[in-house]
C-alpha positions, -999 to +999 in steps of 0.1 A: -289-723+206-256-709+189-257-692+157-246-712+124-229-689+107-233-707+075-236-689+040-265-694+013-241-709-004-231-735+017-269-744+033-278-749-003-248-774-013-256-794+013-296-797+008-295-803-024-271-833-020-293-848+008-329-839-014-318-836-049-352-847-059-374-826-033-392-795-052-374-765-040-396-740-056-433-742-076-451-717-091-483-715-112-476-719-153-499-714-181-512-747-177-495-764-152-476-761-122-435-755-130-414-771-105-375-767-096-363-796-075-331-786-054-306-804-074-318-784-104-321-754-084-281-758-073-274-764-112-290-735-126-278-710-104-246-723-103-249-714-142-262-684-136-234-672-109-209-682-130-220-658-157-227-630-135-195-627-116-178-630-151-196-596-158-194-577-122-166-593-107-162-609-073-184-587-043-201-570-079-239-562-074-268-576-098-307-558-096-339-575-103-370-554-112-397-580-118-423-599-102-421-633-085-409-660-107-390-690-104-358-673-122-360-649-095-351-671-070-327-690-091-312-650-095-312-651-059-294-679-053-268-673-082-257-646-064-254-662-029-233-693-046-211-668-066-206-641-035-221-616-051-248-587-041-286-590-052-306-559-054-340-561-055-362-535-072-400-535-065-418-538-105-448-512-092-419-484-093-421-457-118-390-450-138-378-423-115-380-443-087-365-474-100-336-453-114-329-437-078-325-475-067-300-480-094-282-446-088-279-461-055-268-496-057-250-489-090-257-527-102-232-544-130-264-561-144-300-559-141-322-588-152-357-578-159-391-589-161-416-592-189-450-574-187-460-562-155-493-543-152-495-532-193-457-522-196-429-538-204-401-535-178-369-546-200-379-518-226-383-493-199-351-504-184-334-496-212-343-459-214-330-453-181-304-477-164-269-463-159-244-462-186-222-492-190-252-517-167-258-552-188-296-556-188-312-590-198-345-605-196-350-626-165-364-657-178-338-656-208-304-650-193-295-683-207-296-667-245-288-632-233-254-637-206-225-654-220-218-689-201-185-687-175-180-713-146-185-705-114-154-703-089-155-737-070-143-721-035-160-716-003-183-681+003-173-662+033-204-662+057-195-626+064-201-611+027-224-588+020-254-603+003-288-581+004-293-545-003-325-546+004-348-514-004-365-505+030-404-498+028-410-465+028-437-465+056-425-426+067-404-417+033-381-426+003-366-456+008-327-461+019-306-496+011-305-517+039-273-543+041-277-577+051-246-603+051-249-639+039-245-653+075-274-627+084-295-632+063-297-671+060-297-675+100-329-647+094-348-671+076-338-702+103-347-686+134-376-673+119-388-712+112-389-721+149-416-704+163-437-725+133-427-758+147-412-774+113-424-807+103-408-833+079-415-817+050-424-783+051-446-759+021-449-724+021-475-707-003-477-668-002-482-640-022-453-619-007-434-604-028-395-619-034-387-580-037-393-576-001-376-595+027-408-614+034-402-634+004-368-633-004-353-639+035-380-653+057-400-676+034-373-683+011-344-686+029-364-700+056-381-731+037-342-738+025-330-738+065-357-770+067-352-781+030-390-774+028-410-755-008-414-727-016-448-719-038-446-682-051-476-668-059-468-638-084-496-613-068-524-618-049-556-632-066-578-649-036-587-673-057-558-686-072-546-688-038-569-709-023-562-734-055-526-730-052-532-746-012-552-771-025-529-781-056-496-779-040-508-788-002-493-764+013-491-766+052-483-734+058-495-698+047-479-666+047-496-629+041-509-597+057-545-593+076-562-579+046-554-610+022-566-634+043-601-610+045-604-615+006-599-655+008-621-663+036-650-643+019-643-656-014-670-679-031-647-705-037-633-704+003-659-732+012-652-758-021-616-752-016-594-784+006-577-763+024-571-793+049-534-802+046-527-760+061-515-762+098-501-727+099-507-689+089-481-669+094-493-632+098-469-600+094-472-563+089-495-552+107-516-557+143-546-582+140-577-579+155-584-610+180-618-617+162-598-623+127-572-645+143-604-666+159-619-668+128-588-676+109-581-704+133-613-715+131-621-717+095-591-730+084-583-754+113-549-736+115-526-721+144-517-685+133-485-668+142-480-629+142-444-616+131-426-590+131-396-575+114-381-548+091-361-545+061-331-538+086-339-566+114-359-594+093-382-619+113-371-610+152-404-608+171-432-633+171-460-651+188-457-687+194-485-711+179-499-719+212-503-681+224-542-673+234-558-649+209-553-618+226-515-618+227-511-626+191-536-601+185-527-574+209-486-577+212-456-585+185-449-618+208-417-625+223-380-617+206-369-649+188-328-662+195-297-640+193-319-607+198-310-581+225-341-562+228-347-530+249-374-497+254-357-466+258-374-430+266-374-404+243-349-380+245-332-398+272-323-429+262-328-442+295-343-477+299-377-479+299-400-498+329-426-524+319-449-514+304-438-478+296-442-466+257-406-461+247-388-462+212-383-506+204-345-512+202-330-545+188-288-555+190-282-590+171-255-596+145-284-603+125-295-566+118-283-548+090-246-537+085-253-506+073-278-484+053-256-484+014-238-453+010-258-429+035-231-431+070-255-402+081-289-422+078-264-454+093-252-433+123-294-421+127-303-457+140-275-476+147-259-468+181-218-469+183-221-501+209-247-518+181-282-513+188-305-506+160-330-479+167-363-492+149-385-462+154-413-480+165-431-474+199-436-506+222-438-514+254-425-548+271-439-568+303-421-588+325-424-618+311-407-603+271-441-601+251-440-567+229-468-543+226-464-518+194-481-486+199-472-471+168-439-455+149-420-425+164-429-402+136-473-415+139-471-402+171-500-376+180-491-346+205-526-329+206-520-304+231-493-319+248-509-351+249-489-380+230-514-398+213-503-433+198-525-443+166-519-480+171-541-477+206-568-464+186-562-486+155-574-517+177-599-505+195-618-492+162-610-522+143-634-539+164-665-523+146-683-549+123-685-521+096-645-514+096-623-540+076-594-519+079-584-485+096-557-464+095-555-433+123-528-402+117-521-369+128-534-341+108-520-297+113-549-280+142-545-244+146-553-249+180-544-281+193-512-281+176-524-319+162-558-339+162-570-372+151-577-382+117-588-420+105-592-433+072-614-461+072-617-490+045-652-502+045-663-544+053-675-561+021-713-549+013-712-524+040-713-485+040-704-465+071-712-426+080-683-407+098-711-392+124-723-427+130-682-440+133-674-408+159-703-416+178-698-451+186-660-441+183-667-417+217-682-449+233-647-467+229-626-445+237-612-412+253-625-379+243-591-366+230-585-398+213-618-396+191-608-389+152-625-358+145-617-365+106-630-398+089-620-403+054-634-437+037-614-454+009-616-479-015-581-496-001-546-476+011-516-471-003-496-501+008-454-511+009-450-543-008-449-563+026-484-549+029-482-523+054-501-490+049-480-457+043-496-430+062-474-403+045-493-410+013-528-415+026-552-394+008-555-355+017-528-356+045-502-333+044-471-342+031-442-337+055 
């Protein structure tokens, strides 16, 4: 299958003059459901791109600090019609950290949200954002941008497009650079391991901040002219009724939001029936979850894989038995070089040796934004990006993740990979979720730790949890600290940051 190398732009031109009537995007209203076909889509972000690049000039960048909405994908789009450079900000950042962003990325404008969580992000915007930066209200930029039209020429494929934030899993976060061409042929390939029918809609709470939203869903359900239904935050329940509403055939979220549905009241009242896929990232699954998934929903579940820099290149296919999509990242999806290399070496790995996870695609990211010594760090002179995860690959391509470079334990010389011990615990009816780290011993040099989030209506004792833990698994591997918590400190695609987990040391 050869790459398209088609910009946004131009994949958008053309579905909108073959659906014009199709909803592009919905999204829950006050009392209703607001719906964007695509020919309205096209028209309002051909307005907005028009008065954008009238502000920051061709290539000029535009941030967006606010939650899901439908004028955030119209932002989106503006830019991609107009050749210019989106930005997202995530709306849970404090000031400090929302002005580092814009330090960084150095934005001509930066359209704003309303109220998010009790503040008010335009007036917060205004007491920080860089001298000479147009700010405007997001679902106003209509009274608050002066009209222009839009340049009616072709967008060059190769133009930078994202600067996307990058998680922030192991620290502050860097500015990833994806193209137009990149980006769009991201959210394509990433639709083929979900078999696309006819007329595709994807629900999800991911966030359009993240790439989850804004690249694979998005940009996906625009590859197959599909919907987009963006749920702005997770609320179980107005989940389930957004399936049922909109009848969505296929769902997108991390393990721990599809916990909170099935065990919510209204799970079982709920027609869920039209769903035929749920498309899991972030994070490994247990294989009882993805039974019960697949069971109680009557759905195939996919597992992906991906970060900020390579969006959506590893997943299971639909038809995979439990255990792989539990157990392994699946297989590296088209126009992905993939390799395992030692540490320290660099030499090749053999199957099913733990080595660092290497990916070379003209899909990664150009560049990390104004940091050539963070670029240089993990992407190799001949192109490979080094993702600092640990895998190991079999013969037949399928990835195992055994956890990031920097998670990995050395207790006395021992390398000790969390992800290993992640699974195996996860298995314990009390345990919804676990996280395992490394933690300072005086005389080990490192030991386990886990944090453990309890099941619903169930308390656990850390004895009780080492005990059977010992049962499981190697003596060295046993956590010898257990910390229960409420929930973790999460990224916005979900993932839990270890550097921030309570009492751990900061590094």
């Amino acid at each position: 299958m050869a790459l398209e190398h088609r910009s946004i732009s131009e994949v958008l031109r053309t579905t909108a003059a073959r659906y014009p009537d199709r909803p592009a995007v919905v999204m829950p209203g006050a009392d209703t459901l607001e719906t964007l076909s695509y020919a309205d889509l096209l028209a309002a972000a051909e307005d907005l791109g028009g008065r954008l690049r009238a502000i920051v000039g061709e290539g000029g960048r535009v941030a967006v600090w606010s939650p899901g909405a439908i004028s955030w994908l119209v932002t989106e789009y503006a830019c991609a019609l107009a050749g210019l450079v989106l930005m997202p900000i995530n709306p849970a950042l404090t000031d400090k950290e929302a002005t580092d962003l814009l330090d960084l990325g150095d934005p001509g404008v930066l359209l704003c949200g309303g109220e998010f969580r009790g503040t008010h992000l335009l007036e917060r915007a205004r007491r920080f954002a860089p001298t000479g930066t147009v700010i405007a209200e997001l679902d106003h930029w209509r009274d608050q941008l002066p009209a222009a039209p839009i340049a009616d020429k072709p967008v060059d494929p190769s133009l930078d497009f994202l600067i996307q934030p990058t998680s922030g899993t192991t620290g502050p976060p860097k500015g990833a650079v994806l193209t137009q061409s990149a980006a769009m042929e991201c959210g394509r390939l990433g639709m083929l391991p979900l078999e696309p029918r006819g007329h595709d809609i994807w629900c999800s709470p991911m966030p359009l901040h993240h790439v989850a939203g804004s690249v694979c869903i998005a940009l996906g359900m625009l590859s197959v002219a599909g919907t987009m239904v963006i749920q702005p935050g997770f609320d179980p329940g107005q989940a389930l009724r957004l399936i049922e509403a909109t009848k969505a055939t296929i769902f997108g979220a991390v393990p721990t939001i599809l916990v909170d549905m099935l065990a919510h009241p209204e799970f079982r009242r709920t027609d869920l029936s039209t769903l035929r896929v749920v498309q899991i990232g972030g994070t490994t699954v247990p294989p009882s979850l993805i039974r019960r998934i697949e069971a109680e929903l009557g759905v195939a579940v996919s597992v992906g894989y991906g970060q900020s820099e390579a969006p959506s290149s590893v997943m299971t296919a639909l038809d995979d038995p439990d255990d792989i999509k539990a157990q392994t990242l699946g297989r590296p999806l088209p126009h992905r070089e993939v390799k395992i290399v030692r540490s320290g070496t660099g030499e090749t790995a053999a199957c099913g040796e733990t080595g660092e996870f290497m990916i070379r695609s003209p899909l990664v990211m150009s560049r990390y934004l104004g940091d050539s010594a963070a670029t240089a760090e993990v992407l190799t002179d001949d192109g490979w990006l080094r993702t600092g995860d640990l895998c190991s690959m079999d013969r037949s391509g399928i990835l195992r993740i055994q956890g990031r470079s920097r998670e990995v334990i050395i207790r006395g010389g021992e390398n000790i990979y969390p992800a290993e011990i992640e699974h195996v615990l996860s298995a314990h009816e009390a345990i919804a979720e676990i996280a395992v780290a490394g933690v300072p011993d005086e005389r080990w040099g490192e030991s386990v730790a886990a944090w453990v989030r309890p099941a619903s209506g169930r308390t656990v004792e850390p004895a009780e949890l080492e005990s059977w833990a010992r049962t499981q698994l190697a003596s060295h591997k046993v956590p010898r600290t257990w910390t229960v918590v409420e929930d973790f400190p999460r990224t916005p695609s979900g993932k839990i940051q270890k550097f921030r987990l309570p009492g751990r040391p900061q590094a």
